[in-house]
C-alpha positions as semicolon CSV with decimal commas, in nm:
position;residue;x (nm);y (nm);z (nm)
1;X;11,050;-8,725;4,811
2;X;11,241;-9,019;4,889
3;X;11,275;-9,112;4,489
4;X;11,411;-8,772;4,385
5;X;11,671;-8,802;4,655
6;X;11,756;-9,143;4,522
7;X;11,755;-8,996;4,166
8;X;11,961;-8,681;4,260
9;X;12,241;-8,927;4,404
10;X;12,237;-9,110;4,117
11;X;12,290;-8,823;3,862
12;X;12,571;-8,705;4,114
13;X;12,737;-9,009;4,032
14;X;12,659;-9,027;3,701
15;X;12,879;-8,672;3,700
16;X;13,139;-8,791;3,919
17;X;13,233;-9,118;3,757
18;X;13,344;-9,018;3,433
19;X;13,566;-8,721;3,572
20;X;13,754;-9,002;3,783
21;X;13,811;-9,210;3,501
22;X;13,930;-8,857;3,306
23;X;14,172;-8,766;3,551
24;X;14,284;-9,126;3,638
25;X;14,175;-9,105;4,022
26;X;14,165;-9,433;4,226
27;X;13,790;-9,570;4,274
28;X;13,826;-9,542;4,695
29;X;13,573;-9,467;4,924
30;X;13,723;-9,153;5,020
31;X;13,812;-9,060;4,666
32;X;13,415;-9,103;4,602
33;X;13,316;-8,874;4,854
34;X;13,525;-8,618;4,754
35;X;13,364;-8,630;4,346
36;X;13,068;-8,653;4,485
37;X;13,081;-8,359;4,704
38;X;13,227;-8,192;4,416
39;X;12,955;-8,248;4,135
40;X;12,712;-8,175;4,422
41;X;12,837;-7,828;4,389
42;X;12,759;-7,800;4,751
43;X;13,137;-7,636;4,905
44;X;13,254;-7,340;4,679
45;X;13,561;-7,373;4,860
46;X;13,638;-7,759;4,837
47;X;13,579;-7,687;4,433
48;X;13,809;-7,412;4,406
49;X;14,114;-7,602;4,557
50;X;14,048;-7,893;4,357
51;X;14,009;-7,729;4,083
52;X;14,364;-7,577;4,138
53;X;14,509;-7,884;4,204
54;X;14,379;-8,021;3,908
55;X;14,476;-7,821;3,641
56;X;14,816;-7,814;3,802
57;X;14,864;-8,181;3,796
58;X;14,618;-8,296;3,570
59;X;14,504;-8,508;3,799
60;X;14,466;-8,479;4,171
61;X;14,755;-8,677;4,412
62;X;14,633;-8,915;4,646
63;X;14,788;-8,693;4,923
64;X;14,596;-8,373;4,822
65;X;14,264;-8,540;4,824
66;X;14,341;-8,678;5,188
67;X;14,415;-8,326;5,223
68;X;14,068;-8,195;5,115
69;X;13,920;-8,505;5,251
70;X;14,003;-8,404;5,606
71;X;13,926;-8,025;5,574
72;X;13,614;-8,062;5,407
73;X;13,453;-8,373;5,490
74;X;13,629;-8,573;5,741
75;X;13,735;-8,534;6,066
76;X;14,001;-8,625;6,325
77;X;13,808;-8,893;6,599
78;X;13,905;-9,219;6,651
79;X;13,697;-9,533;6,500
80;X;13,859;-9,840;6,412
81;X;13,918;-9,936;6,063
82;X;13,693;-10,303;6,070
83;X;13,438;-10,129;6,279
84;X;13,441;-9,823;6,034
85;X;13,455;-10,097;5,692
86;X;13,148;-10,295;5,844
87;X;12,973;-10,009;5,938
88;X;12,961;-9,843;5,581
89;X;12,883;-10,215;5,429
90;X;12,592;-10,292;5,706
91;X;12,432;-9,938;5,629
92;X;12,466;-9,978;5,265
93;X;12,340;-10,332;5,260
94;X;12,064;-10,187;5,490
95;X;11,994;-9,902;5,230
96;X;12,003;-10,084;4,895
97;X;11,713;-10,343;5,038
98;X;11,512;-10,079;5,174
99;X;11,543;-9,922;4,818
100;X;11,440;-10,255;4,604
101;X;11,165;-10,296;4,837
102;X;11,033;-9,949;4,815
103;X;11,073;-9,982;4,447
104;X;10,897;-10,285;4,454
105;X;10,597;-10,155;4,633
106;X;10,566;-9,833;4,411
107;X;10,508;-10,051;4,104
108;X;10,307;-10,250;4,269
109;X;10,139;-9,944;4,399
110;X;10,125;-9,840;4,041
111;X;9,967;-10,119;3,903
112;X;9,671;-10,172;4,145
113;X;9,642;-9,762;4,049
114;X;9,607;-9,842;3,699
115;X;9,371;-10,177;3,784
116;X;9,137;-9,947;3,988
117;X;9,121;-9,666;3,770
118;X;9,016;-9,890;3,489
119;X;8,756;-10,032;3,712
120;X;8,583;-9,672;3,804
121;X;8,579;-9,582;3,406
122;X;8,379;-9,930;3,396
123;X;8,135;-9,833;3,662
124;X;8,073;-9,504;3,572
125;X;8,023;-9,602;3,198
126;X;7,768;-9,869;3,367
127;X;7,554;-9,668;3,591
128;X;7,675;-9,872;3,932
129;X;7,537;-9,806;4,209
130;X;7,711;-9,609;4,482
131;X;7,764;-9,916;4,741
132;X;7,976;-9,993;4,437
133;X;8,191;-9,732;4,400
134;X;8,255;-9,664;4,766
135;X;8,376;-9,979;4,805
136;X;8,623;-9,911;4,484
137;X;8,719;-9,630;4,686
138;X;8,827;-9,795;4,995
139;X;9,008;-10,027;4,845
140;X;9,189;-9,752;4,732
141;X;9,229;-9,574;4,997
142;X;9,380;-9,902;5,204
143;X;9,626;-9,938;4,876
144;X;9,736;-9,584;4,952
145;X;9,735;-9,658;5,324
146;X;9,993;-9,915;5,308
147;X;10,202;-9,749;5,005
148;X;10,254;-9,436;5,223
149;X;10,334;-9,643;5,531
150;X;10,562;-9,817;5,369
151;X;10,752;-9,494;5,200
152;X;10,738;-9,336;5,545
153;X;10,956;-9,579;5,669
154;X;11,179;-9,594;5,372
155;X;11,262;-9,232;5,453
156;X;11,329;-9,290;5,765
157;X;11,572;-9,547;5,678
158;X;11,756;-9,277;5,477
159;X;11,725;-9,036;5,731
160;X;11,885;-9,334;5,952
161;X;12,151;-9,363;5,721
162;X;12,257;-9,024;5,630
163;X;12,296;-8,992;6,006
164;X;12,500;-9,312;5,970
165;X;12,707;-9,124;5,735
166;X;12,747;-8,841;5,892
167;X;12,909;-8,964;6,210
168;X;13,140;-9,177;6,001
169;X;13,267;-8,906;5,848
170;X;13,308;-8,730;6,193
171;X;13,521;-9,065;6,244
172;X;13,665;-9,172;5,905
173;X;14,036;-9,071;5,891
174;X;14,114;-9,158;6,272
175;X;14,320;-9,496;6,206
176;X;14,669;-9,361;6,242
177;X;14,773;-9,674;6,038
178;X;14,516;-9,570;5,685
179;X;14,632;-9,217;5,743
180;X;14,876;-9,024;5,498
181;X;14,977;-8,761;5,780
182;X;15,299;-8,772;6,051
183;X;15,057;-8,693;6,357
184;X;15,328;-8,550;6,536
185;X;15,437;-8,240;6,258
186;X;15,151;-8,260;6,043
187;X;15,311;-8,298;5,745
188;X;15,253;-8,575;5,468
189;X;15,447;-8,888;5,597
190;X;15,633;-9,156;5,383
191;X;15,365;-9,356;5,225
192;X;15,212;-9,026;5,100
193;X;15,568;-8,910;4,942
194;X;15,549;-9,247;4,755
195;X;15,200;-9,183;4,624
196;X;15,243;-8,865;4,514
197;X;15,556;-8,913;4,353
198;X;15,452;-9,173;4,135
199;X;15,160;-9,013;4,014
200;X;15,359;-8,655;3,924
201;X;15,586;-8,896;3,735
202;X;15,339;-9,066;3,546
203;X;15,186;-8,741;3,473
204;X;15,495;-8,486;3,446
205;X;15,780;-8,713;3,297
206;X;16,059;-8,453;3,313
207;X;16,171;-8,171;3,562
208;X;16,096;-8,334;3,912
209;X;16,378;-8,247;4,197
210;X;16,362;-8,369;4,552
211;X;16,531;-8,242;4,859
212;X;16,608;-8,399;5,136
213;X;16,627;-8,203;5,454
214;X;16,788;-8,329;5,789
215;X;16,776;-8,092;6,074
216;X;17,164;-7,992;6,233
217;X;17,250;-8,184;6,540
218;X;16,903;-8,276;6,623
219;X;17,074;-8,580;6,860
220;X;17,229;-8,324;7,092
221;X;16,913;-8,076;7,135
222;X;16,681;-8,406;7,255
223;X;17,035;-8,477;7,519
224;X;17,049;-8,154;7,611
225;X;16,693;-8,033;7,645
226;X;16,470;-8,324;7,659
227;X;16,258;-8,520;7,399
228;X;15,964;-8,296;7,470
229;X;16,154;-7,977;7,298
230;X;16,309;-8,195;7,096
231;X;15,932;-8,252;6,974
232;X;15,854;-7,870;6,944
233;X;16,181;-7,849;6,740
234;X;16,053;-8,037;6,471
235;X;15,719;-7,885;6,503
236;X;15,895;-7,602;6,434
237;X;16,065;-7,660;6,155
238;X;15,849;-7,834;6,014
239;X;15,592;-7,563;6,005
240;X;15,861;-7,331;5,870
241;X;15,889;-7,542;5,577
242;X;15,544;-7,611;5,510
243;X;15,524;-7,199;5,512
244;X;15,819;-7,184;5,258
245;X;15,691;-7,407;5,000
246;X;15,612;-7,280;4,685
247;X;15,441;-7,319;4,367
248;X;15,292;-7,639;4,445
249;X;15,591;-7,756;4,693
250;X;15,521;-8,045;4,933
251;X;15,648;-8,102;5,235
252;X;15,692;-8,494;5,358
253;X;15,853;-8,619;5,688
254;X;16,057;-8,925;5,599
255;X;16,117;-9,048;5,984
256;X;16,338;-8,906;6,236
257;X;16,447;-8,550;6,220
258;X;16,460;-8,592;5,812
259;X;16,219;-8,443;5,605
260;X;16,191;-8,460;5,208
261;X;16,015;-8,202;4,975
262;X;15,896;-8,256;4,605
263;X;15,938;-7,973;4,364
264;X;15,773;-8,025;4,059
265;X;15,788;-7,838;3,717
266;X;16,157;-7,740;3,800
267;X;16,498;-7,848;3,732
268;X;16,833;-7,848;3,994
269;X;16,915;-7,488;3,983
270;X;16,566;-7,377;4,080
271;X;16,510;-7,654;4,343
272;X;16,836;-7,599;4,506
273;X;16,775;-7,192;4,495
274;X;16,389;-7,302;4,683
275;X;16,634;-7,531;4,874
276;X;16,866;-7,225;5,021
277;X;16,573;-7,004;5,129
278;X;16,422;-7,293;5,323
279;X;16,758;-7,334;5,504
280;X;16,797;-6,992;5,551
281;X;16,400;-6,937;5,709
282;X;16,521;-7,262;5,946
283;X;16,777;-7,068;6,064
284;X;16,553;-6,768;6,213
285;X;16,339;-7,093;6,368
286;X;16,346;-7,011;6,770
287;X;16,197;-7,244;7,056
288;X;16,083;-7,149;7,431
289;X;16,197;-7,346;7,715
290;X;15,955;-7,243;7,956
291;X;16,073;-7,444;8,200
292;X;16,444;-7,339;8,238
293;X;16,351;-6,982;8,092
294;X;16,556;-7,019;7,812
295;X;16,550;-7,027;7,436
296;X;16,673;-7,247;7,148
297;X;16,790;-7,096;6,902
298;X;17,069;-7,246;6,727
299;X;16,854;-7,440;6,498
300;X;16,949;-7,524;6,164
301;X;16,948;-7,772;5,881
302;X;17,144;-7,938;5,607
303;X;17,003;-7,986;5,246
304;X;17,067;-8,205;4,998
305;X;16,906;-8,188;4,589
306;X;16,837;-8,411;4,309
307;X;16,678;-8,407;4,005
308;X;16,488;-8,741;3,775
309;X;16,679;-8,814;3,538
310;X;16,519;-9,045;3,239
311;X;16,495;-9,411;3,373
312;X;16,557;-9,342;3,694
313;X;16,407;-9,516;3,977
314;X;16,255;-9,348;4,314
315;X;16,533;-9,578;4,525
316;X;16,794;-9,413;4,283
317;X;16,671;-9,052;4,329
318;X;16,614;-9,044;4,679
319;X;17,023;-9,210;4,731
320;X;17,158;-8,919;4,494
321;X;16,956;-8,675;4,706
322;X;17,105;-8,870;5,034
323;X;17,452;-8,793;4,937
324;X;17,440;-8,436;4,868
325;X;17,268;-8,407;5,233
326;X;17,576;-8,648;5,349
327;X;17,808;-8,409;5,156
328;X;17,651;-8,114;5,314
329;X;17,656;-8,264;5,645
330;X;18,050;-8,337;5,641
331;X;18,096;-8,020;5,460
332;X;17,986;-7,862;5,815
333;X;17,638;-7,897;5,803
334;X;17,383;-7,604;5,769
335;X;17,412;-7,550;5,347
336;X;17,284;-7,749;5,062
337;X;17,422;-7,901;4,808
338;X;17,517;-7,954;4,515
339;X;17,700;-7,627;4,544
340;X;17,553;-7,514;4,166
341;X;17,291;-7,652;3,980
């Protein structure tokens, strides 16, 4: 039992490994796991998606496989990243000796098998006498004895360790710091924007647009209601763009009330036309005060687009994208801009 599990793994990775290399996917840990779970053919659901996101991109960004790392494998509680690192290398240390010595043993096991056998043709072909061959049997019997004890506690050393891994994974993406998510809105935070824009570029040269999205006033509503509605605001909002992105729109807070979103496949007219119905969906955005019985509702947000250009650099696009939101902010805020692709 415990060899075919060993030799089902390693066909799963046998499968996994060379779609990696295909689609150019970093060789992380949690980039592994995903593969792995995915030749495994084990979550129809986890396939599907990254399947989609595949054959959209060609490749999968390292933000959408934390994505389907955390729904479909990991989880949100805490573990520190050291603890979590030397945890995975003392269990696979642990593992990989437990497997050469198993290993070990069965040829070993093997051989005295074949030694034996040979022996009992010889006696039988001799006309030995019984003491004789009973005591060919319990020697093979106390061979068997000790191969089974010691495979016995070789699967319980993999039993050990996929409990090992399973709490891990209950554990793995809890280090704020390793994470690719703003814990406060949810959405993909800075790091991730970099990550994923780099790898659309390398893979989709031409018609990437950014926006940049800075909510309206967002200073006064924290002076005037608190920071703790000031937090729901940008809940808020930022849920409301997460719901208005499209065709394989992402949704990124840069810091602050400012948000950026990456609209691939598309050129200026159709980003800034994505742009407007995200600032007009902002504007219907509505917030309880439960405390004073009241309601915020005069929410809104200023937009500002860009499009690559050839040679560009991501410092360059993101300071074009800046001053249309600037532009749109002095213009009287709430619009985006360029006026017309």
């Amino acid at each position: 039992m415990a060899l075919s599990l060993l030799q089902q793994a390693a066909q799963y990775l046998k499968k996994a490994l060379p779609l990696m290399l295909k689609y150019q996917i970093p060789t992380t840990p949690t980039n592994y796991a995903l593969w792995y779970t995915y030749v495994s053919e084990q979550n129809d659901q986890l396939n599907g998606q990254l399947d989609a996101i595949v054959n959209q991109y060609q490749t999968c960004p390292p933000s959408a496989a934390e994505a389907l790392y955390r729904e479909h494998i990991g989880s949100q509680q805490e573990l520190d990243t050291r603890q979590l690192r030397q945890s995975m290398e003392a269990m696979a240390t642990e593992l990989s000796q437990s497997i050469r010595d198993t290993s070990s043993d069965t040829s070993a096991f093997r051989a005295k098998l074949d030694k034996n056998f040979g022996k009992l043709n010889q006696l039988e072909q001799e006309a030995t006498s019984l003491d004789q061959v009973m005591d060919m049997v319990r020697l093979l019997v106390k061979d068997s004895d000790d191969i089974l004890h010691r495979t016995d506690y070789f699967q319980q050393q993999l039993d050990k360790a996929q409990q090992e891994i399973v709490t891990l994974q209950h554990k793995l993406l809890a280090a704020e710091k390793d994470v690719m998510f703003d814990a406060l809105t949810g959405c993909h935070n800075r790091r991730a924007f970099d990550l994923d824009f780099k790898t659309l570029l390398r893979d989709t040269p031409k018609g990437i647009c950014v926006v940049m999205c800075d909510i309206d006033h967002f200073k006064r509503i924290n002076d005037t209601y608190g920071h703790v509605l000031g937090d729901q605001v940008l809940k808020a909002v930022a849920n409301r763009l997460k719901e208005g992105c499209r065709d394989s729109m992402k949704v990124y807070r840069f810091g602050g009330e400012e948000f950026a979103i990456i609209v691939p496949s598309s050129q200026l007219q159709v980003a800034r036309h994505q742009a407007e119905s995200l600032r007009r969906s902002i504007e219907k955005v509505t917030v309880k005060d439960r405390r004073k019985n009241s309601t915020i509702s005069n929410i809104s947000a200023s937009f500002g687009v860009a499009e690559w250009q050839m040679k560009d650099s991501l410092a360059k696009l993101l300071e074009r994208a800046d001053a249309q939101l600037y532009e749109a902010k002095r213009l009287g805020r709430n619009r985006v801009m360029p006026i017309s692709g």
